[in-house]
PAFI-27583 format. One record per residue: residue in three letters; x negated, y, z of N, C-alpha, C in turn. Coordinates in steps of 0.2 Angstrom, whole numbers, plus 2048, in hexadecimal, padded with zeros to 3 digits. Example, Ala and Ser with C-alpha at 12.3 -4.5 7.8 and 13.67 -1.06 7.14 Angstrom:
BEGIN
ala7BE7E48277C27EA8277BE7F0827ser7C07F58237BC7FB8247C0800827
END
This chain:
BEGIN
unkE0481E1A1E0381D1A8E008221ACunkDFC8241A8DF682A1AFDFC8321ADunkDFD8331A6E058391A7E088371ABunkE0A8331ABE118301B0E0F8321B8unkE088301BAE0682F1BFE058351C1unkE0583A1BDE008411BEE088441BEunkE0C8441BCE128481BDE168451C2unkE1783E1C6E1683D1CCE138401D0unkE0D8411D2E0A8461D6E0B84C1D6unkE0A8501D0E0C8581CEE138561D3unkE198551D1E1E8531D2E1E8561DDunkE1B8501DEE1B84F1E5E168561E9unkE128561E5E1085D1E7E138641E9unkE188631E2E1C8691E0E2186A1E6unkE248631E8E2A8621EDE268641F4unkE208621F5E1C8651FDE1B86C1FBunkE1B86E1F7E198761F6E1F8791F7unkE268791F4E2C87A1F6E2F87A1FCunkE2E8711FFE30872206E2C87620CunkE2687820BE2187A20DE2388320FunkE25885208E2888B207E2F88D20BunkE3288720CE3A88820DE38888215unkE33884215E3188421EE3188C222unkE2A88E21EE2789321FE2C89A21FunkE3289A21AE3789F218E3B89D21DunkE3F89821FE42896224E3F89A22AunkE3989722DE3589C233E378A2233unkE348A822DE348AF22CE3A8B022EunkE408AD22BE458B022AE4A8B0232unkE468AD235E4C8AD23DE4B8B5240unkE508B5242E528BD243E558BA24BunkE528BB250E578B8256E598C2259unkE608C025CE638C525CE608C7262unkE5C8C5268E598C726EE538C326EunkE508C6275E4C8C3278E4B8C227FunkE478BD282E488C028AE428BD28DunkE408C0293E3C8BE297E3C8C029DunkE398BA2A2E3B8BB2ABE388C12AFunkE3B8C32B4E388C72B8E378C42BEunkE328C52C1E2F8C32C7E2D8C82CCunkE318C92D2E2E8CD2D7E2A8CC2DBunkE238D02DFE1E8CF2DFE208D02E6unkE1E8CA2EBE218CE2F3E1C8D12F7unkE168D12F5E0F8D62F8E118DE2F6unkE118E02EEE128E32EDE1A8E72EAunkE1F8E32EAE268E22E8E268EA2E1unkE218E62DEE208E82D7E248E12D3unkE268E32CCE288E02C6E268DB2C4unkE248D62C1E208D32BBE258CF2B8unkE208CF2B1E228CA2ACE1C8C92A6unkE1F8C42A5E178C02A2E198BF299unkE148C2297E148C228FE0E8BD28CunkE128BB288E0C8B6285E078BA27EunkE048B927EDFE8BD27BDF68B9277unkDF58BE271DEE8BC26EDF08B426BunkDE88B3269DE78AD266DE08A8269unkDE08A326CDE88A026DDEB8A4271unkDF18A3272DF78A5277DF58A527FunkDF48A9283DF58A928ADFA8AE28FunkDFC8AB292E038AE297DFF8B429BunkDFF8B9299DFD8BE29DE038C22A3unkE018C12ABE068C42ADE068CE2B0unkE0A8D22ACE0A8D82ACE108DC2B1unkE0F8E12B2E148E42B8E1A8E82B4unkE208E82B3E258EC2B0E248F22B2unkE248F62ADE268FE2AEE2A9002A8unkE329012ACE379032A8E339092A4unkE2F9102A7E309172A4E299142A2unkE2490F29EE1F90F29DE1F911295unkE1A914293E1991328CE1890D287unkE13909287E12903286E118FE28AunkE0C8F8285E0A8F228AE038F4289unkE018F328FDF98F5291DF68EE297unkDEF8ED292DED8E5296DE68E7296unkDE38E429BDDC8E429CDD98E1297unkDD68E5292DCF8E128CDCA8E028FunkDC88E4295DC18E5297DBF8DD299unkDC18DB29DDC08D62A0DC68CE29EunkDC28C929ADC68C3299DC98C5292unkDCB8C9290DCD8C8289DC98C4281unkDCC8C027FDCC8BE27BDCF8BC276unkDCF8BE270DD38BC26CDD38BD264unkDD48B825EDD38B7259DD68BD255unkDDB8BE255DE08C0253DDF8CA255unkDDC8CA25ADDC8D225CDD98D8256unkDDE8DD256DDA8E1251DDB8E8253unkDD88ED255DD78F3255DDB8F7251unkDE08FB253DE390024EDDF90824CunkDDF907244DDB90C242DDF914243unkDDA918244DDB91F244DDF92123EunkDE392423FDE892A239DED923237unkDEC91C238DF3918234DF991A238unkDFC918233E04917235E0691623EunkE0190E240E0390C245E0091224BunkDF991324ADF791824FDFB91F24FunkDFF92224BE0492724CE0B925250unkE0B91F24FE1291C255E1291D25AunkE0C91E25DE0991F266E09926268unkE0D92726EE0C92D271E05930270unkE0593526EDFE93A270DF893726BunkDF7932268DF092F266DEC934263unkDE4931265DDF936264DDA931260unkDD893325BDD092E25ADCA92D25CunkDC792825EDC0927261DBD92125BunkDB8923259DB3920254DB991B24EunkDBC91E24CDC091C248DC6917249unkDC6918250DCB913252DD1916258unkDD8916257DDC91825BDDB917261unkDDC91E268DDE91D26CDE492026FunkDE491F274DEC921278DE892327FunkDEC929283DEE92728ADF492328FunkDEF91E293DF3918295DF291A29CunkDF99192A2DF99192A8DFA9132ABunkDF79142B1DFB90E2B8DFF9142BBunkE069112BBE0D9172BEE0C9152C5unkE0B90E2C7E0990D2CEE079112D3unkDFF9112CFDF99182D2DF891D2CFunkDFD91F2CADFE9242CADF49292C4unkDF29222C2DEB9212BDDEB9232B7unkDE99272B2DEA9272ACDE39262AAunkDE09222A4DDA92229FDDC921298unkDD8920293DD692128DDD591A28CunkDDC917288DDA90E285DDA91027CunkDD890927ADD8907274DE1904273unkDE390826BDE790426ADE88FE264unkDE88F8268DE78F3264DED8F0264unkDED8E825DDF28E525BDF08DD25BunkDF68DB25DDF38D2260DFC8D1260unkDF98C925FE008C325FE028C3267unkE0A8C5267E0D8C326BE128BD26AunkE148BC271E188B526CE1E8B6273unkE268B4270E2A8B5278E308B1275unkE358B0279E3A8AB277E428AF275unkE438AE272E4C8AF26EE4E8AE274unkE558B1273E5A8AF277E628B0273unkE678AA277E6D8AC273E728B0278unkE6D8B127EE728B5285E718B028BunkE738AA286E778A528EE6D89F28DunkE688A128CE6389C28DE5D8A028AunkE5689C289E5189D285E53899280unkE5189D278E4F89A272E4A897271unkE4889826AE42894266E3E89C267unkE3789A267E328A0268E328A3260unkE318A9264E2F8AE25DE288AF25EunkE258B3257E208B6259E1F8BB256unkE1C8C3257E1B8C8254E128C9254unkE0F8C924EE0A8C824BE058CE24DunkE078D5250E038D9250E078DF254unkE068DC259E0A8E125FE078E5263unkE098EC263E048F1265E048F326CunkDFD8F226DDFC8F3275DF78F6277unkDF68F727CDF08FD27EDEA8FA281unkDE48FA27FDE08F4283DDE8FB28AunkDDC8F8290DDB8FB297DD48F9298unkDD08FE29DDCD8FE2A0DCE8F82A7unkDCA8F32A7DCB8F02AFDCF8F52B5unkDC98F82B7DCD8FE2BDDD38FF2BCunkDD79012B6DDC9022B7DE28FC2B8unkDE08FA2BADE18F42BEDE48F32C5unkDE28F72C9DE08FB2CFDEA8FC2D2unkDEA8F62D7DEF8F92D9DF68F92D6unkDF58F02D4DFB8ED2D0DFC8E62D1unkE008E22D3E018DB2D6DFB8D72D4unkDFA8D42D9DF48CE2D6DF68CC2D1unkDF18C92CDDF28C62C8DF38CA2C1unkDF68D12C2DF98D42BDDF28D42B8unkDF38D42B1DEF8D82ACDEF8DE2A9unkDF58E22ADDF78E82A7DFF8E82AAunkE008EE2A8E098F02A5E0C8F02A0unkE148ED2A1E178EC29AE1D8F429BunkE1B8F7296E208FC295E278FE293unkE2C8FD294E31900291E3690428EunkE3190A290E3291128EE35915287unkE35919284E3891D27FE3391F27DunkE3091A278E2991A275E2A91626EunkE2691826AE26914262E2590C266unkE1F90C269E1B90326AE1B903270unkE24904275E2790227BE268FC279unkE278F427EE2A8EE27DE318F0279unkE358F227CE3F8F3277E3D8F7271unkE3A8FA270E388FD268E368F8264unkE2F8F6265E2A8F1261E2F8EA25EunkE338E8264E368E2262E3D8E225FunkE418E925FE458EB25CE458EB256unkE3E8F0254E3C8F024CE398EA24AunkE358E424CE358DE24BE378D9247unkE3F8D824CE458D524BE488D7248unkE4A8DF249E528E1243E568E2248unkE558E1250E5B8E1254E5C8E9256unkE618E8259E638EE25CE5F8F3261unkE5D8F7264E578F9265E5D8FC26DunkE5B8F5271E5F8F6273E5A8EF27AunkE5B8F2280E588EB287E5B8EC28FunkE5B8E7291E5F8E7298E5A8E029DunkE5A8E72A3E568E32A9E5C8E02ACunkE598DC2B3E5E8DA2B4E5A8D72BCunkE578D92C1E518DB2C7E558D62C9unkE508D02CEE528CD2D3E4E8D02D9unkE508CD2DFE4E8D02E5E488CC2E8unkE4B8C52E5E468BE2E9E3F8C02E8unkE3A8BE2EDE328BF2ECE308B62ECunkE368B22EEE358AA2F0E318A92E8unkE2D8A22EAE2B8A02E6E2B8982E6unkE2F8972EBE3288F2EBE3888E2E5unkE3A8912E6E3F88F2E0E408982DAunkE428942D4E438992CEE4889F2CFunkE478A42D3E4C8AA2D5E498AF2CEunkE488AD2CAE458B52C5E4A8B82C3unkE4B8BE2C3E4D8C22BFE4E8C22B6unkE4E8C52B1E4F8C62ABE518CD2A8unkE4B8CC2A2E4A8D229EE4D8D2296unkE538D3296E558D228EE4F8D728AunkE4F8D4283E4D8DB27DE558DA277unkE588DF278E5D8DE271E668DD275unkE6A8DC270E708DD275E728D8278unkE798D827DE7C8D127EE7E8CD27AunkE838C727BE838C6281E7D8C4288unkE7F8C528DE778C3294E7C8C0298unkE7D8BB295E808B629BE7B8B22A1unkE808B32A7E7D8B12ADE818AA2B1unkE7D8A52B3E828A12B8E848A32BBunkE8C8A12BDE9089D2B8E9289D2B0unkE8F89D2AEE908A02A8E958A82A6unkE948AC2A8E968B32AAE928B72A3unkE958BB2A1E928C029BE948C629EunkE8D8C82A2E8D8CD2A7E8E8D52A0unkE8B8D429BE8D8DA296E928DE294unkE9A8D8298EA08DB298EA08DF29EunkEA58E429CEA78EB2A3EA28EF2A4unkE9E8F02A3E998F22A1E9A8FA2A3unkE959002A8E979062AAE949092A4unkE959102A1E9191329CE8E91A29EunkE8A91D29FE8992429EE8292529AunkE8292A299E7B92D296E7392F298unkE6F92B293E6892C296E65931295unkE61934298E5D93B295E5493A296unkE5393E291E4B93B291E49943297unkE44940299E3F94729FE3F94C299unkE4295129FE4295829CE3C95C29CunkE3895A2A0E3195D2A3E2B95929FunkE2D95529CE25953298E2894F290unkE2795328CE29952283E26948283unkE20947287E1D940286E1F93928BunkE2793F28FE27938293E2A932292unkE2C92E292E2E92928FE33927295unkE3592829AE3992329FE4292729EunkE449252A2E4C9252A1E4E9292A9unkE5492F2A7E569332ACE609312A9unkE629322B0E689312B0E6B9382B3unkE7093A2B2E749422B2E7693E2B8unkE769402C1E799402C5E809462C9unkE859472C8E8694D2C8E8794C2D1unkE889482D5E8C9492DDE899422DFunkE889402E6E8A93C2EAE9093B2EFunkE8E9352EEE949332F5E9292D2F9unkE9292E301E92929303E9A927308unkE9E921308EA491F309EA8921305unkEA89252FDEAC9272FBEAC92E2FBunkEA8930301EAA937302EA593C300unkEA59412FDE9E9462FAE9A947300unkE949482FFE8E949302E8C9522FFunkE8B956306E8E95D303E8495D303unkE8195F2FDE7C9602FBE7A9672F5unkE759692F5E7396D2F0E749692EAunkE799682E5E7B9662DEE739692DAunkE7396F2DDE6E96F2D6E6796D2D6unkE669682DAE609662DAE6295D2D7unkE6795C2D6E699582D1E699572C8unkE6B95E2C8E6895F2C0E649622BEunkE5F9622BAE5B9622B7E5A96A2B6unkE5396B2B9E529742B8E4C9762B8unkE4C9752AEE469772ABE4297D2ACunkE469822B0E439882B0E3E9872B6unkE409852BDE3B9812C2E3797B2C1unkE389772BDE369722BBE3796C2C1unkE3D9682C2E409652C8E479642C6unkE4A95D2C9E5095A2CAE4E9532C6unkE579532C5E5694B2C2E569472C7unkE5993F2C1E5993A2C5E559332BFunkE519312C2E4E92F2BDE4D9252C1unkE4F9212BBE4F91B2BEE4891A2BCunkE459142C2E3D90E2C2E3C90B2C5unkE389062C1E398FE2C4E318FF2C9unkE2D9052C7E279052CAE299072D2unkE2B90D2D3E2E90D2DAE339082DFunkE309052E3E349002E7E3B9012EAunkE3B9092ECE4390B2F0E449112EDunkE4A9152EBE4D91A2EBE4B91F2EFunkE479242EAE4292C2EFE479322ECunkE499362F2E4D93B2F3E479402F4unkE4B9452F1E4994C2F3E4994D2F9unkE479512FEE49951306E4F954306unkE53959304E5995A306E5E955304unkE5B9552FFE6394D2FBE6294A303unkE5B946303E5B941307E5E94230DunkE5C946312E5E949317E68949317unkE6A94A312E7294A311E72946311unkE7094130CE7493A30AE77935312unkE6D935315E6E93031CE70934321unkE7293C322E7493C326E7D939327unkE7E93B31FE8793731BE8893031FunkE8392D31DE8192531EE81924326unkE7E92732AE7D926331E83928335unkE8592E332E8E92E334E9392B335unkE94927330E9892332DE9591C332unkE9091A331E8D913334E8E91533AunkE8D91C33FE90918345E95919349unkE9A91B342E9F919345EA4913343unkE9E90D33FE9E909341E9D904346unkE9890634BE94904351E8E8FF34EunkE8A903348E84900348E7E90534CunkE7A90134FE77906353E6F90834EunkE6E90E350E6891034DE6390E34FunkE5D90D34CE56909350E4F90C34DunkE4890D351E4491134FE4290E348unkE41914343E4091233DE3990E33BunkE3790B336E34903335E3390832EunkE2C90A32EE2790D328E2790831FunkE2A90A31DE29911319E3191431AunkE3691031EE3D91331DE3D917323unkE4291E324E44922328E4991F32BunkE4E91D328E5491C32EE5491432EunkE56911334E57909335E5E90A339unkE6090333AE638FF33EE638FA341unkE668F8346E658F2347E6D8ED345unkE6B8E9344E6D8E433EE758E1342unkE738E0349E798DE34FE808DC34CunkE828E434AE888E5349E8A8E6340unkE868E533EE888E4336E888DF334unkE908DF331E928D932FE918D9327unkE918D4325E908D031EE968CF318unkE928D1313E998D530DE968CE308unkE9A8CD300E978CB2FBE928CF2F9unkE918D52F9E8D8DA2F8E898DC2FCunkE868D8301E828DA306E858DC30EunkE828E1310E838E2317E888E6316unkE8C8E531BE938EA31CE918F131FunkE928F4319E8F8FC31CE92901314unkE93907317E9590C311E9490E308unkE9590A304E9290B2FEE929122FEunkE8C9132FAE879192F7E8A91B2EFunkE8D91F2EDE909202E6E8A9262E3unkE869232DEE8592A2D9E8992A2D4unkE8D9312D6E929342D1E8E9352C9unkE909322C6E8E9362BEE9393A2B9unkE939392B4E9693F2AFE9D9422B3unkEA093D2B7EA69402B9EAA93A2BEunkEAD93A2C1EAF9392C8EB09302C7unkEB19302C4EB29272C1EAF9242BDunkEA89262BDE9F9222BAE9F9252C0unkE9C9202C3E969212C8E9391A2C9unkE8D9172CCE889142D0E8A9122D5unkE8B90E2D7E8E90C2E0E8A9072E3unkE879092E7E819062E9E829022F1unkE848FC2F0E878F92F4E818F72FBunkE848F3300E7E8EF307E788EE303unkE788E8300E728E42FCE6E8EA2FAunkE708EF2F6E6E8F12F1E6A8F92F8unkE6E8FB2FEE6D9002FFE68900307unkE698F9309E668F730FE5F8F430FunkE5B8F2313E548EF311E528EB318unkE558E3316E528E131CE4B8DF31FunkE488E4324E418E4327E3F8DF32CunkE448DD330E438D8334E4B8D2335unkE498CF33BE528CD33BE568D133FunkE548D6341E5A8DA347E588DF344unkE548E133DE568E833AE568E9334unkE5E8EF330E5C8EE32CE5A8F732AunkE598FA325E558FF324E5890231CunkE5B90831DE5D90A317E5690B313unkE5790730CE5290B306E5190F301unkE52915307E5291B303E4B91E306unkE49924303E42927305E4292C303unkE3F930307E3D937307E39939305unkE3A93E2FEE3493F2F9E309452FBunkE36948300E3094F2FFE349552FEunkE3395B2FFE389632FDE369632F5unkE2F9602F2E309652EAE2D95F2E6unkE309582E6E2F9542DFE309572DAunkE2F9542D6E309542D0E379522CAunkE3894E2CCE3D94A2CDE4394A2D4unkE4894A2D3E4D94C2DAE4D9472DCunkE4E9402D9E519372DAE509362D7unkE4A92F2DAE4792B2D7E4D9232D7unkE4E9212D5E5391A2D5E4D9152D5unkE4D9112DBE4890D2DCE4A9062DBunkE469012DBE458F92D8E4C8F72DDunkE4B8F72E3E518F42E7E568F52E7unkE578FA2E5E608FF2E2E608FB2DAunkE5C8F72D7E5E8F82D2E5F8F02D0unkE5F8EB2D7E5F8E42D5E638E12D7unkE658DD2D2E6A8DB2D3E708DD2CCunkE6F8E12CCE728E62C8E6F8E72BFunkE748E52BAE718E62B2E728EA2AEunkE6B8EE2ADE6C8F52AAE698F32A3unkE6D8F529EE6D8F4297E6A8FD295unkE658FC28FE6690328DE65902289unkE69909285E6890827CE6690D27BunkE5E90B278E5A912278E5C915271unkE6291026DE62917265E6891D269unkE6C91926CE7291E26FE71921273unkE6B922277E6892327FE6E924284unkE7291C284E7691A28BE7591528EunkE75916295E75912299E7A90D299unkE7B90629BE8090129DE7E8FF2A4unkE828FE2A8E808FB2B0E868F72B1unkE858F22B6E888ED2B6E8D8EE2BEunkE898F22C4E888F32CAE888EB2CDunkE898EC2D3E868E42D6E888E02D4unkE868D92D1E868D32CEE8B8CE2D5unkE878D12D8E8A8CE2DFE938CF2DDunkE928D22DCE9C8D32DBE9F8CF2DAunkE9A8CD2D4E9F8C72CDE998BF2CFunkE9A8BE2D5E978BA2D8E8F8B72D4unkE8D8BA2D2E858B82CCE818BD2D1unkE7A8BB2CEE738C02D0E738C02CAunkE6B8C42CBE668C62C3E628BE2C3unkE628BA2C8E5D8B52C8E628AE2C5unkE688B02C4E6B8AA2BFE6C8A92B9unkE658AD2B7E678AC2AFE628A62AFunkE648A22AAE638992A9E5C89B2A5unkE5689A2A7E518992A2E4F89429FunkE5588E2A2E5188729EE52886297unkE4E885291E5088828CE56884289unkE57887284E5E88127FE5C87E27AunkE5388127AE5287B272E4A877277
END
């Protein structure tokens, strides 16, 4: 009777140790082919955000997008807490992943920026639980969690000059311990992520934007898989800094109406012997900054053309140079009816076509204001592609192939960036 009893038990034990195991193996082994998370535009500062959940326990920390950023960098100095946090040691594996790392008292650090102001200091590189949800394209999934995700702890100050509320910046850059790297190698998936910028700063109703990690499909309401037709050209890493991490695009001509914009080409490509040119996209810049001459051509192209559509000129409204008033401009699916802006790339048929929504910036109700900017005779950079040029619009990039995918305005195929469904499916 007590064998009998005793092998009953063993028995039942055995079967909780097994389902227990099948549980456990089951968890590990989910492989979700994406990721996603919302994007938020900030209307004081029309900075980025998205909110990563973090530590132990779990807290939604909210962070400001930087496409060209190295990694994720969060304020430890102030409020951090968490069980699970661990310091990455000097000379390991992890601490060689990170641009430049230096040792201090036996423990990895990095140089960490705010791209905003333009700040750089000296953080720790450390490793904590994050946690973010799957996707199958058309929704959110069941969360996942990565157990030791590497991030850069900040000084408070550098803090300085970033949406309220932020705690840091999330990187996307061409870095071992980017966000698109870290959860690439993760997962297993393709090493591969697509933005997808809304305009709205409302905060009455859910206008977010959406940050794929991994391939499509990126289905948008109406059920739309914006991933199809898709434009291609090639990305190029900064020619000027071996550690930069952001994304340049080969522009070879503009046109506004179609028509060339007669400009110095060569301050369009790249020339390492001056150190200058280039066309580099960022989520951290709010409008599209020209070199002075580009600029000078482009709106002189543009002001041409507009009036001889009978839109009148009106005195410009700071930080933009040229404006109008809004009277005579009619209304397109794509914005204000006014001349599309083409960046030509590899060759006459890729290009960027930079439609009303995407080229105008309404300042008032009787004006609107091209958002374009004058950077100056000797940037750095020729064109900067800014946040407003770029919303609306779904830029996929595959950083093993270094090419870009764009969508051009969502508005064509009747969608925004703000209709992807975040209500979950599980």
């Amino acid at each position: 009777m007590a064998s009998s009893l005793h092998f009953r038990l063993l028995s039942s034990l055995l079967l909780l140790l097994l389902t227990s195991l099948s549980d456990a193996k089951s968890t590990h082994t989910f492989r979700p082919n994406a990721l996603v998370l919302p994007i938020s535009k900030d209307a004081s500062t029309l900075q980025y955000l998205t909110s990563i959940n973090q530590r132990t326990p779990l807290i939604s920390i909210n962070v400001v997008l930087d496409l060209g950023g190295q990694s994720l960098w969060v304020d430890c100095q102030k409020g951090y807490n968490s069980s699970s946090y661990r310091h990455v040691r000097c000379h390991s594996s992890q601490c060689y992943s990170a641009p430049k790392p230096s040792c201090k008292k036996k423990t990895c650090t990095v140089i960490i920026d705010n791209t905003i102001t333009h700040t750089a200091t000296t953080g720790i590189l450390g490793k904590d639980v994050v946690s973010i949800q799957s996707t199958d394209g058309s929704n959110p999934g069941r969360v996942v969690t990565v157990p030791h995700f590497l991030f850069t702890c900040a000084p408070t100050f550098l803090l300085k000059g970033l949406a309220s509320g932020a705690k840091g910046m999330a990187g996307l850059g061409r870095t071992r311990i980017s966000l698109p790297s870290q959860f690439a190698a993760d997962f297993s998936f393709q090493k591969k992520f697509a933005i997808c910028l809304s305009g709205s700063t409302s905060t009455l109703y859910n206008a977010k934007g959406v940050l794929f990690f991994g391939d499509g499909p990126y289905k948008f309401l109406p059920y739309m898989d914006v991933s199809t037709n898709l434009i291609y050209t090639k990305l190029y890493k900064n020619p000027f800094s071996t550690t930069s991490s952001e994304y340049f695009i080969g522009v070879k001509s503009i046109k506004v109406n179609e028509q060339v914009v007669l400009l110095n080409t060569s301050l369009l490509s790249i020339n390492k012997k001056n150190g200058y040119g280039g066309t580099k996209i960022s989520t951290v810049t709010p409008y599209t900054v020209m070199e002075s001459s580009i600029y000078k051509a482009v709106t002189q192209a543009f002001i041409k053309v507009v009036t001889s559509m009978n839109i009148t000129r009106v005195d410009a409204v700071s930080p933009f140079g040229i404006c109008f008033s809004s009277k005579n401009v009619g209304s397109t699916r794509v914005g204000p009816a006014v001349p599309a802006i083409d960046l030509v790339l590899q060759n006459e048929t890729v290009y960027w076509r930079i439609f009303g929504a995407n080229s105008l910036v309404q300042v008032s109700n009787d004006v609107l204001c091209l958002g374009f900017l004058d950077g100056g005779s000797k940037p750095k950079t020729s064109i900067v592609i800014g946040g407003h040029q770029l919303e609306d619009n779904l830029l996929q990039f595959d950083l093993a192939k270094s090419k870009l995918a764009f969508s051009s305005s969502l508005l064509f195929r009747q969608t925004t960036c703000a209709n992807f469904n975040f209500t979950s499916s599980v």
